[in-house]
LOGUKE-533324 format. One record per residue (C-alpha): residue number from 1; x, y, z. Coordinates in pm, whole numbers, plus 50000, padded with zeros to 5 digits. Last residue first. Layout:
# LOGUKE-533324
+------+-------+-------+-------+
| resi |     X |     Y |     Z |
+------+-------+-------+-------+
|  NUM |     X |     Y |     Z |
...
+------+-------+-------+-------+
# end
This chain:
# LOGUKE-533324
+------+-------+-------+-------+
| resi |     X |     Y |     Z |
+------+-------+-------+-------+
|  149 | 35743 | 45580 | 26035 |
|  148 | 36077 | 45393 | 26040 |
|  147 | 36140 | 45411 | 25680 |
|  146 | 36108 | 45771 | 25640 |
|  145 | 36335 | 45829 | 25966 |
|  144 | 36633 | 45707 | 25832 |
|  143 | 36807 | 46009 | 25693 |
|  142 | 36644 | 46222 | 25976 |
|  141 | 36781 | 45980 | 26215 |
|  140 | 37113 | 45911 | 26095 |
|  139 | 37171 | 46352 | 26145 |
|  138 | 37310 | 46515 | 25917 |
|  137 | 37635 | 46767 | 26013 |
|  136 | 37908 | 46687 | 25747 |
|  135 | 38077 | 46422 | 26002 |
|  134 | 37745 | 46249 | 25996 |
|  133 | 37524 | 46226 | 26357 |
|  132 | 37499 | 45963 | 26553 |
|  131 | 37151 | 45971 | 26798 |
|  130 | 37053 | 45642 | 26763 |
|  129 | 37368 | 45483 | 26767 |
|  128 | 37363 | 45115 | 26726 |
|  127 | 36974 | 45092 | 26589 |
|  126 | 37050 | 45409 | 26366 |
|  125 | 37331 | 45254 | 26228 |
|  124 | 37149 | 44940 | 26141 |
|  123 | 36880 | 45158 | 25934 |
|  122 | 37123 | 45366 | 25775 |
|  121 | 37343 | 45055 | 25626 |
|  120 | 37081 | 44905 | 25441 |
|  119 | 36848 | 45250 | 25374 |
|  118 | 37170 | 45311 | 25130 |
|  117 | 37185 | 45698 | 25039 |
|  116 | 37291 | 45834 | 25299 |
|  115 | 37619 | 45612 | 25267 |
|  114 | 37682 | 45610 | 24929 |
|  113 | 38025 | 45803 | 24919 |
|  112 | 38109 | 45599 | 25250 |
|  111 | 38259 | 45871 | 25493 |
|  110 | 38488 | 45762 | 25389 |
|  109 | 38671 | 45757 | 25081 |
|  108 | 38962 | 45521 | 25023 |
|  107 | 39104 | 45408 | 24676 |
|  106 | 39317 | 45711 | 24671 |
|  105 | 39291 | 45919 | 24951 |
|  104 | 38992 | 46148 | 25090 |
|  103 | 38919 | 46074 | 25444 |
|  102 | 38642 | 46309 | 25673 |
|  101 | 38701 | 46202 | 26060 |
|  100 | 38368 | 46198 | 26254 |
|   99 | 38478 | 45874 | 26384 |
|   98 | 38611 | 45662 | 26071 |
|   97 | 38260 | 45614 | 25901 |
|   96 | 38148 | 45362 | 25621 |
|   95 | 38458 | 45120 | 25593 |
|   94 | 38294 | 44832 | 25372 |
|   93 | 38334 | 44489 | 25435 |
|   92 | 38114 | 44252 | 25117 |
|   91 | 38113 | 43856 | 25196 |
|   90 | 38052 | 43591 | 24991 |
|   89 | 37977 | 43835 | 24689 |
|   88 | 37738 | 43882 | 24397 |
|   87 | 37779 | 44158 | 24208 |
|   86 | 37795 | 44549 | 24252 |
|   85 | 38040 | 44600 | 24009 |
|   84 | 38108 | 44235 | 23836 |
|   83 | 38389 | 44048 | 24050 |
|   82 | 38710 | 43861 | 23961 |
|   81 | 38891 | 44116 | 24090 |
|   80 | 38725 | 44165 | 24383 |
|   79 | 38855 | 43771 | 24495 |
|   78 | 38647 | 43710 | 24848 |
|   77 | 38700 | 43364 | 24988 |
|   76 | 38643 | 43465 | 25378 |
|   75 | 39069 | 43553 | 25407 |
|   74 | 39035 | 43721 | 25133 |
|   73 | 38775 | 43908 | 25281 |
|   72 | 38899 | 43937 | 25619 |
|   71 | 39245 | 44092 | 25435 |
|   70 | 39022 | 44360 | 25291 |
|   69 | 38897 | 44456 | 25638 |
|   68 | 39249 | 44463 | 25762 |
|   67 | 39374 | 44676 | 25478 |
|   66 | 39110 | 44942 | 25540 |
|   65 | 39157 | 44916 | 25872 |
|   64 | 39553 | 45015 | 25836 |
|   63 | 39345 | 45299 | 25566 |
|   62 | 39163 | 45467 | 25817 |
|   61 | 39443 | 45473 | 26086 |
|   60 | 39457 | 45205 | 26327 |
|   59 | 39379 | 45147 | 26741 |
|   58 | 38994 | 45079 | 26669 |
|   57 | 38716 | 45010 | 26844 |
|   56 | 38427 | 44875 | 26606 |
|   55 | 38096 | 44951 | 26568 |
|   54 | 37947 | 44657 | 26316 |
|   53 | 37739 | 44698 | 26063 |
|   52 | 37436 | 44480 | 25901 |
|   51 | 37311 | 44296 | 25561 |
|   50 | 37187 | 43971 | 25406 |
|   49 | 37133 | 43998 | 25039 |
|   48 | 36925 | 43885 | 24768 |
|   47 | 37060 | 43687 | 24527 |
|   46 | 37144 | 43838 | 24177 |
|   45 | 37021 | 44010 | 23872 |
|   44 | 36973 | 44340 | 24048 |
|   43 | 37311 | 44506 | 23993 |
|   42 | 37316 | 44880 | 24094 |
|   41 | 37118 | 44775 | 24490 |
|   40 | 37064 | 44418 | 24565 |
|   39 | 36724 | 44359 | 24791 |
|   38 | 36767 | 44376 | 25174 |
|   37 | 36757 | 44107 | 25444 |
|   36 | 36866 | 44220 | 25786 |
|   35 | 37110 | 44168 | 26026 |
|   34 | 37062 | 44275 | 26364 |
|   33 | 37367 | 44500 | 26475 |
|   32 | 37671 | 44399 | 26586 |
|   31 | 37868 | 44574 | 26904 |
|   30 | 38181 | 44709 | 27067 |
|   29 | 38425 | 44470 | 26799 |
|   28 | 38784 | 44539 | 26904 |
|   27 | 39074 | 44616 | 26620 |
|   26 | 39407 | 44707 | 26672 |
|   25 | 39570 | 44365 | 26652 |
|   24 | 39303 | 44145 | 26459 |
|   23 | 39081 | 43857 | 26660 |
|   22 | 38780 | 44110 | 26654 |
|   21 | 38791 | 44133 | 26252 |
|   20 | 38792 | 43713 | 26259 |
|   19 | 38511 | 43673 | 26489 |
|   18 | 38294 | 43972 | 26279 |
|   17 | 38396 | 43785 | 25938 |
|   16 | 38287 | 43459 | 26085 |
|   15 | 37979 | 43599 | 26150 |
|   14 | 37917 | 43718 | 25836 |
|   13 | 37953 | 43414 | 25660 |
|   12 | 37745 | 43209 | 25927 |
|   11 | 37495 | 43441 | 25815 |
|   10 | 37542 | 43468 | 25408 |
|    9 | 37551 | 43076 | 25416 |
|    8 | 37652 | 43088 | 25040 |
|    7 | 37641 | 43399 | 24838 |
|    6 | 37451 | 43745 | 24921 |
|    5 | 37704 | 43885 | 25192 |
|    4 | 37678 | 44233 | 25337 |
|    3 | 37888 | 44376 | 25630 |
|    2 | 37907 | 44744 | 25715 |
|    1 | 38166 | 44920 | 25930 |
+------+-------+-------+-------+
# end
């Protein structure tokens, strides 16, 4: 799961938003990666942001965590109707990967549709799982790789 938040105390944000996913039925946080700061991406007039994932263990379908990650960011302040695309945000939960499971439903795609494209996200999943590989076969590390040389 990625976390991003570019409004407020962005760290104590996400934290809070990893304590509050691990207290949910069905959900058990296996490990956080370092956070790092990354420019906005689609909107640029904005704040920079702050930006990880999270590995989580999960006893839910794709879209029950969908729900529960949507709920955290209520919960954490978060209207998304309010928002511009791409805008600033307290705290931004996005459901990247469900195992190697491919999910196509309405208002839930994952893998993330952006996902090999987003250094952000790429770079913390390679330092959880170095060796992960995409449900359609890529490898992290290849996707990474041109920033870690």
């Amino acid at each position: 799961m990625g976390l991003g938040s570019n409004l407020g105390d962005r760290e104590a944000t996400i934290r809070r938003a990893v304590v509050l996913l691990g207290g949910r039925s069905g959900i058990d946080v296996a490990a956080v990666s370092t956070l790092r700061e990354t420019d906005p991406v689609g909107y640029e007039d904005q704040p920079r942001f702050l930006n990880g994932v999270v590995a989580l263990d999960v006893d839910l379908a794709a879209r029950g965590l969908l729900d529960e990650l949507l709920a955290v960011e209520r919960e954490l302040g978060r209207d998304r109707s309010r928002e511009t695309r791409w805008g600033p945000r307290t705290i931004d939960l996005d459901l990247l990967l469900y195992g190697d499971e491919t999910v196509e439903e309405p208002g839930l795609t994952v893998p993330h549709p952006r996902l090999a494209e987003r250094q952000f996200v790429l770079e913390p999943l390679h330092e959880l799982e170095p060796d992960l590989t995409l449900p359609d076969g890529r490898a992290v590390r290849e996707l990474v790789a041109p920033t870690l040389e």
